[in-house]
N, C-alpha and C positions, 0 to 999 in steps of 0.2 A: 422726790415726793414719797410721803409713807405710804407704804403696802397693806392692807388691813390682811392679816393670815384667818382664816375661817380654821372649825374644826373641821376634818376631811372624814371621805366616807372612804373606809380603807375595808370594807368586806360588804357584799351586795344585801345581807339584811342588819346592816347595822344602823342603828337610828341615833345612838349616843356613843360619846369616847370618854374615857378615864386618862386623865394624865399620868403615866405612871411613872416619869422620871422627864425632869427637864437639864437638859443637855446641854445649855444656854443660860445664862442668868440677864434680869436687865440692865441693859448697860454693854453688855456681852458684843464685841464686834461680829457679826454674821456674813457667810459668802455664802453665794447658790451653790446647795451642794451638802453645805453643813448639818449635821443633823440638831435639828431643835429640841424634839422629843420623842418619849416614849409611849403610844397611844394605847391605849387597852382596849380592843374593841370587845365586839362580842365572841370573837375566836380565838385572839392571839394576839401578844401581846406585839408592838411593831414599832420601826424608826420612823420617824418623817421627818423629812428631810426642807429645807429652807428651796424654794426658788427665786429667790431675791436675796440682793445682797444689802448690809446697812448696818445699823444699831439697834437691837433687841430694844424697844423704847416701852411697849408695854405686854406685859402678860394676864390674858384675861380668865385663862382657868388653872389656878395653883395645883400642883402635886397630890394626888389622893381624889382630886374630885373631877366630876363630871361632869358633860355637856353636851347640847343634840349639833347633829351634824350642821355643818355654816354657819353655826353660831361663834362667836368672837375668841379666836386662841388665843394673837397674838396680834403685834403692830408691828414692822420695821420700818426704819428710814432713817434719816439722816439726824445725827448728834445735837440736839434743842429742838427739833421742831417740835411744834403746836399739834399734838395730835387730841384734844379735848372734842374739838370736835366728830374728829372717825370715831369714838370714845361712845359719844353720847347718841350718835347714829346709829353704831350697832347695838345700842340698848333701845333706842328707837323703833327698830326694824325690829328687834326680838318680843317688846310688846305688840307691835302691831301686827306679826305673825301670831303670836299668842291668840288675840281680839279676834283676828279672821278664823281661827281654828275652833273658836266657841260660837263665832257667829254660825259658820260651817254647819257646825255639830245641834244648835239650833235649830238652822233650817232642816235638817235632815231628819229631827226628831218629830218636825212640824208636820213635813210631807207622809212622813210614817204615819200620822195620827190622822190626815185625810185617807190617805189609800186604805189604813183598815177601817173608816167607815163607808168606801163603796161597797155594792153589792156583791153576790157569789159570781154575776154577769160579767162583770166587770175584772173581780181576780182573775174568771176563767181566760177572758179574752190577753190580760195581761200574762198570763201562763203560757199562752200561746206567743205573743211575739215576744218572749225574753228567747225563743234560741235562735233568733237572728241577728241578736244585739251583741253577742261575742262573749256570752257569759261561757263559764266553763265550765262542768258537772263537778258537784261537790267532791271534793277529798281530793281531787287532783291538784299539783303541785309544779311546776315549773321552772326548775333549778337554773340556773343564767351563771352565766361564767364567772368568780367573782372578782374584785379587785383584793388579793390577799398583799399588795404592797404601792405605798402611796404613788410609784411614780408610775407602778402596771397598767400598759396600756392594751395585752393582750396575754393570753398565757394556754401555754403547752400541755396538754393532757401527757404524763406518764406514766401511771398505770392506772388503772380501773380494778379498783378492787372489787367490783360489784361489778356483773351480768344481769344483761337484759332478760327479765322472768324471777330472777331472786326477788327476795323477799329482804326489805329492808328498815332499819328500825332505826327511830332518831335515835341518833350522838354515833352512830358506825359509821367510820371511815368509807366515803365514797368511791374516791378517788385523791390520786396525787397530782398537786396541778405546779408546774413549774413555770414562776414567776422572771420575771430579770434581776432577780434577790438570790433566791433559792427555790429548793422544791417543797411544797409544804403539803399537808397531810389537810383532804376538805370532807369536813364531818356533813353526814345530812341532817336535817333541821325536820323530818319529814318522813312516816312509818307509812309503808305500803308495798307495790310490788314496783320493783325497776321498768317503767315499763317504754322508755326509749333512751336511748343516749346521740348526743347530739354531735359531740367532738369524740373522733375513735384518738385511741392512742398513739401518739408522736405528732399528731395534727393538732395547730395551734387556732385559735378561735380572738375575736375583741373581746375584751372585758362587755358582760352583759347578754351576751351571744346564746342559744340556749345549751347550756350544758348537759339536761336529762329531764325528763318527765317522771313523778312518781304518782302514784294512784291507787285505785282498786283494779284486782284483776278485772282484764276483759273488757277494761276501757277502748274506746275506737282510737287509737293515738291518730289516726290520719285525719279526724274531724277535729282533735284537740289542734293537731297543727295550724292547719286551715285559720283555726278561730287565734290563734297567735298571732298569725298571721293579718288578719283583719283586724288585729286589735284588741284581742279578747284581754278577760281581768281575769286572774287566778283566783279562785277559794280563800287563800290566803290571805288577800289583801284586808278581805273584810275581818277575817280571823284576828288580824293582827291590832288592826282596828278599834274593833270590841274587845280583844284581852287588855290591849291600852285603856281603853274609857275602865274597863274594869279594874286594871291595876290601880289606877286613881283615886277609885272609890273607895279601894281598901287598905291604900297603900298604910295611913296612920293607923288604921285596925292593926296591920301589921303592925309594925315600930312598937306598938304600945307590948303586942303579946310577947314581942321575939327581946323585951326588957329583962327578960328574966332568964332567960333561956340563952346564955355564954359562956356555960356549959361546955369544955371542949376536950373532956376526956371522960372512957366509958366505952360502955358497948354497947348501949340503947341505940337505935337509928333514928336521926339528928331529924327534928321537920326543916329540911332545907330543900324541898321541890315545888315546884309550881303546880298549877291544876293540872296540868299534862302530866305528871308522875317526872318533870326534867330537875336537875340538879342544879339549883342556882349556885354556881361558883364562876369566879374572874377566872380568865384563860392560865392568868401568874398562878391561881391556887390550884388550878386543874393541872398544871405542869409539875409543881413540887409534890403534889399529893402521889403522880404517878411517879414521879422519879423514887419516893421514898413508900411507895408499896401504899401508901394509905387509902383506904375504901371512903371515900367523900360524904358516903351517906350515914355515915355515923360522924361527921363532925359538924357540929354547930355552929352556926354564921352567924357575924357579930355586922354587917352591914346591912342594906337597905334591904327588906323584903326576906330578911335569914340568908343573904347572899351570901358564900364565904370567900373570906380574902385571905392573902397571904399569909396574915398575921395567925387567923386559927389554924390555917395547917401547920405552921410551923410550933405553935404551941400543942395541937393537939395530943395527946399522949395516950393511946389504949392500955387496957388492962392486961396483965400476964398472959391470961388464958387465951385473951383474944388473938396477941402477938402473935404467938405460941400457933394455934392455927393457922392466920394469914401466912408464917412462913411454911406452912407444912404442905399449903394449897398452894403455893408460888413455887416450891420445888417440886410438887408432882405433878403440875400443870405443863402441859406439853407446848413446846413452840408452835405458835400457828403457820402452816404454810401459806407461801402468797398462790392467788388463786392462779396468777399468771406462768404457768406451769410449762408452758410450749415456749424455747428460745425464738426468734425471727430465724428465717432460714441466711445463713452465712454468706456474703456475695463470694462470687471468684474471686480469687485474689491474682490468677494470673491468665491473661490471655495468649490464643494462638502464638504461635513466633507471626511476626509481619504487621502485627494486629495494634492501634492504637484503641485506645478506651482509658476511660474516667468513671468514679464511680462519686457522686454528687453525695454531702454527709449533710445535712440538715444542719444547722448552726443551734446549739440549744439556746436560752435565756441568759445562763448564768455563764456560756460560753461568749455569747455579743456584751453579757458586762464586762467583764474579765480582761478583754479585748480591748473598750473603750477604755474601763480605767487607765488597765500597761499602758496604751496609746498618749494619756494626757500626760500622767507622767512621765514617761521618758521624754514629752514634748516641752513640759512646763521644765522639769529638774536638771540643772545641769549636773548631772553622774559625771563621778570620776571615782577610779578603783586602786583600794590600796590592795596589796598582798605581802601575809606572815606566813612562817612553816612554824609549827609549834611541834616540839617532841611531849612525846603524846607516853612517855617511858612511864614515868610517878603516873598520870591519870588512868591508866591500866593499872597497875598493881592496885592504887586507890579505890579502883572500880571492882575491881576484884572479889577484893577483902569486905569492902559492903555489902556486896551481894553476896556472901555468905550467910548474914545473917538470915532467919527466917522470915517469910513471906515478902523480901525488899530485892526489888530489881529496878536497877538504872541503868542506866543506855548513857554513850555517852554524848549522846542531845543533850540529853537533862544535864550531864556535866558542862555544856557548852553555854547553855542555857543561863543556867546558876552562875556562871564567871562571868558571861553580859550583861546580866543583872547588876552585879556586883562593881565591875567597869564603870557601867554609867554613873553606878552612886559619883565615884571619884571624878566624871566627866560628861557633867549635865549639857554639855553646848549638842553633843550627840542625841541625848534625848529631848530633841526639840522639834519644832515644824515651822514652817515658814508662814507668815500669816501677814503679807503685803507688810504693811507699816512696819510689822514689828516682831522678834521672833519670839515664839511661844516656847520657853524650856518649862518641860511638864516636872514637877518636884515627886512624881509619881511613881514606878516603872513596871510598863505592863506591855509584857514579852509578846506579840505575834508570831504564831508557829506556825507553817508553812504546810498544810497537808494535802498529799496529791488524791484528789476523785475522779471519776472518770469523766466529769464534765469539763477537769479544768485544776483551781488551787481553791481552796479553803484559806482562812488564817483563821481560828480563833484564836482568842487572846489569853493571855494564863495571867490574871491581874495581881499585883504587887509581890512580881516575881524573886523582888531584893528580899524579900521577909519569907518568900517558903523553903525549906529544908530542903535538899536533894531528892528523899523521898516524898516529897509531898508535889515537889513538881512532878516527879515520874509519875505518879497516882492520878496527878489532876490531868499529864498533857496525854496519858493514856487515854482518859477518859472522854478530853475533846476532840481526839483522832478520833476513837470510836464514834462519837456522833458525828463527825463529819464524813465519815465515810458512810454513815447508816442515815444520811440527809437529816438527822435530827437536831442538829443546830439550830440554838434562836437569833433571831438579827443579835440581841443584845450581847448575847457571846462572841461575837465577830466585832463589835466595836470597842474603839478606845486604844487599841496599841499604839505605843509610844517608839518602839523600838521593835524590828522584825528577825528572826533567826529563818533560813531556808536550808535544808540539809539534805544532801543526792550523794551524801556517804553510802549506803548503804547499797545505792544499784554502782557502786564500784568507781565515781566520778571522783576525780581527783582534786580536779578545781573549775569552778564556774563562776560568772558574776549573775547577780541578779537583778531585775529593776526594782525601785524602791517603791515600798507599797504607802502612799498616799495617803493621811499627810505626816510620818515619817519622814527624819532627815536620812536615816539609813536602815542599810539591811545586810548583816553576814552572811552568807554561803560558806558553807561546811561542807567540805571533801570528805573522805574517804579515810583512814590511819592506813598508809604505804611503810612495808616492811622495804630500807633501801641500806646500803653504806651512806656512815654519816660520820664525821669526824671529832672524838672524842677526847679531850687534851692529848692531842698530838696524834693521835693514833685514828687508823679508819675502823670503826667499829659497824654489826648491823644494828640498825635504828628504827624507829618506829615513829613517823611524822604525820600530821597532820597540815596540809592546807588551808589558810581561813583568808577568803577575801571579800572586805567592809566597801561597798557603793556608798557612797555619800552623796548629798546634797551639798552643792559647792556657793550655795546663799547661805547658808547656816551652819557649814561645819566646813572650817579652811584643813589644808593638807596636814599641817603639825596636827590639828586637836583629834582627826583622828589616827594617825599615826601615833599618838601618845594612846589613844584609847585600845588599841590594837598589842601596844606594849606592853599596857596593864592585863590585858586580857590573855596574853599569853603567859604572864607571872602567875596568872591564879591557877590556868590549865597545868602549868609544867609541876607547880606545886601544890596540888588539890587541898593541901591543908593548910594553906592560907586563908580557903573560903573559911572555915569557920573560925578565926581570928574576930 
């Protein structure tokens, strides 16, 4: 039977989603698990993932546009069914939701135009029983735990960047909340004084749970709880409310003025804020505009309401003079400290003699994924492990002489790297996955790099690794080490690997296997280069070797194809000047 997919609500004030990449086409075979798409909420851009398995039969919101939360994404089910009907249903249910929400808004305008013609008698007595009703004094804010990833059902406070009594201004980083994804970075919505927090840090809360109170100084927080407690409504609600009915009113006002104004280089400051003085840009333009130093409020938004999108940051272009400063104030700008300044105290690490004890470690989020993933796969894949020694003699000397030139440093990952890429071209059965009926060989290749955090493994992905140069992979997997070690990874950079590298060269392992990371047919493990005797036409000479052993998926890649793939891989390693052939 078809499954009708809604759009989900993947952040607690989000009211609409942006498709921002579909992952799936129709027609597409689907398993629970699979990621469908790319959501753009109001924070950050995110995966979501399929709970149902079938055939992608219809898609209700195409690529680039948007849609409010439970309204119609997607259909799966089964290869010809009649889905006309769930079709015309949720266009049913979307008008009729529509209808009730102007009846609603009716009634409400109705009641408003009785009550201001009672008497002053009448407001006064109603002034009186509204603080029993659970209202909550204006400006106060209520912050709730949020869902930052579709399948979070609860999530880990890890640091608090903000203290109870600061003072707090929307778009500042609240706190870091880690998800069963990752850890992500949660901005407040909301300017006033911090004035409770609800989950301390390492203490994990339900999605929705209260995460902090924000306000004016000198609010009673204990009467505000109370009235949450009974049920009270936030300030906000009505805020949101009435910015809504008022967005509506203006919204073509806008469209008409922001005609002219695509504008997207200069140094004037761009009208792209809402009444509140906030920055209307998607979470995608907020990420590239910080990656690439750009101040948002000098560029011009070519979407709904002067929103900007991907496409003006990437086009926007400042003037000489302006460049010329922003680098002058990004080099003399000091690193901020984090406020979390005091370590935890250290437990014992060793007891009396005689003494038994345990000391219980908390499971983190990304550590019970990590867990379960390994777990399926080692359960679903049958693993089997080939092993080569590669001399590793030419890839030193090769490595050497590169890194002579100016500002060029590779490692020889990136040379190990660059040769698996290469491999695959020659032996696609490798770069495949298993996909029940039929196996998936990707015409693609996109290298998973294996990096260690203290929660656990990262992989992001280094995308069409057969086409980047030596140095362009050193450059890029530097650059995704670094953000996975600095939690700033997006889901999107962690998906799509076709083939995985995992490397324990360097804490001195000689050789290891790995479990394959899911849905990959395989994955290398990269030893160490061991200085040993090794036998050289006829003679015992010292030698310089390397380790490499390939886990495979024995549904999708028999013992020759990867034993050939391991052969070619060793011909590019021993001779580095074959890669650029």
């Amino acid at each position: 039977m078809a499954e009708v997919v809604n759009m989900p609500r993947l952040s607690d004030t989000m009211e609409e989603g942006v498709v921002a990449k579909w992952l799936k086409q129709k027609g597409d075979k689907v398993e629970e698990g699979d990621i469908l798409a790319e959501i753009e909420t109001d924070k950050a851009t995110m995966e979501f993932e399929s709970f149902h398995d079938g055939v992608l039969l219809h898609i209700g919101v195409e690529e680039g546009e948007g849609a409010p939360v439970d309204s119609l994404l997607a259909i799966i089910g089964e290869e010809g069914e009649d889905i006309e009907e769930l079709i015309n249903k949720a266009k049913s249910d979307d008008s009729s939701e529509a209808d009730k929400d102007e009846k609603s808004d009716s009634k409400e305008e109705k009641e408003s135009e009785e009550n201001s013609s009672e008497d002053d008698s009448s407001d006064h007595d109603d002034d009186e029983s509204d603080g029993g009703d659970g209202e909550m004094p204006d400006g106060v804010e209520v912050v709730t735990m949020p869902r930052l990833s579709d399948t979070m059902e609860e999530g880990t406070v890890a640091t608090w960047l903000k203290s109870v009594g600061d003072d707090v201004e929307e778009g500042e980083i609240l706190a870091e909340i880690e998800t069963d994804k990752a850890t992500m970075e949660f901005e407040s919505f909301y300017s006033g004084k911090l004035l409770h927090i609800g989950i301390d840090e390492g203490e994990s809360a339900p999605v929705d749970d209260i995460l902090a109170i924000i306000g004016p100084e000198g609010t009673d927080v204990d009467s505000i709880l109370k009235s949450i407690k009974s049920g009270g409504k936030s300030s906000s609600d009505s805020k949101k409310e009435s910015k809504g009915t008022k967005s509506e009113e203006t919204k073509s006002e806008d469209k008409s003025s922001d005609a002219g104004s695509n504008d997207i280089s200069g140094d004037e400051d761009a009208d792209n804020t809402d009444e509140e003085g906030r920055i209307l840009a998607s979470p995608l333009a907020k990420k590239i505009a910080e990656d690439k130093g750009i101040d948002l409020i000098k560029v011009s938004g070519s979407g709904d309401n002067g929103r900007i999108v991907k496409k003006d940051v990437e086009d926007f272009k400042p003037s000489a003079e302006s460049a010329q400063k922003e680098t002058s104030e990004a080099k003399s700008e000091a690193p901020k400290a984090s406020k979390k300044e005091e370590a935890a105290p250290v437990a014992e690490l060793y007891t009396p003699a005689g003494e038994e004890s345990f000391e219980e470690v908390k499971n983190s989020q990304m550590r019970k994924t990590i867990a379960k993933r390994l777990l399926e796969s080692k359960n679903s894949a049958p693993h089997y492990y080939l092993n080569i020694e590669v001399d590793m003699e030419n890839a030193m000397a090769s490595r050497s002489h590169i890194n002579e030139m100016p500002d060029v440093k590779v490692s020889f990952n990136d040379l190990v790297i660059k040769a698996s890429a290469m491999a695959l071209r020659k032996h696609p059965q490798v770069n495949s996955s298993w996909n029940g009926d039929a196996t998936k060989i990707a015409k693609h290749i996109h290298v998973g790099v294996a990096v260690a955090v203290e929660e656990g493994l990262l992989v992001p992905v280094l995308e069409f690794a057969d086409q980047q140069s030596l140095t362009q992979i050193g450059s890029n997997v530097k650059n995704l080490a670094g953000k996975a070690k600095n939690k700033k990874l997006q889901p999107n950079e962690m998906e799509g690997s076709t083939f995985t590298v995992s490397n324990l060269g360097m804490f001195g392992i000689t050789e290891f296997t790995s479990i394959i990371n899911q849905p990959n047919s395989a994955i290398l493990s990269v030893g160490t280069i061991v200085e040993k005797p090794v036998v050289k036409n006829g003679e015992i000479v010292v030698g310089n070797t390397m380790t490499l052993t390939l886990a495979c998926d024995h549904r999708t890649v028999d013992g020759a194809t990867g034993a050939k793939f391991l052969q070619t891989l060793k011909t590019y390693l021993e001779n580095p000047v074959t890669m650029l052939a």
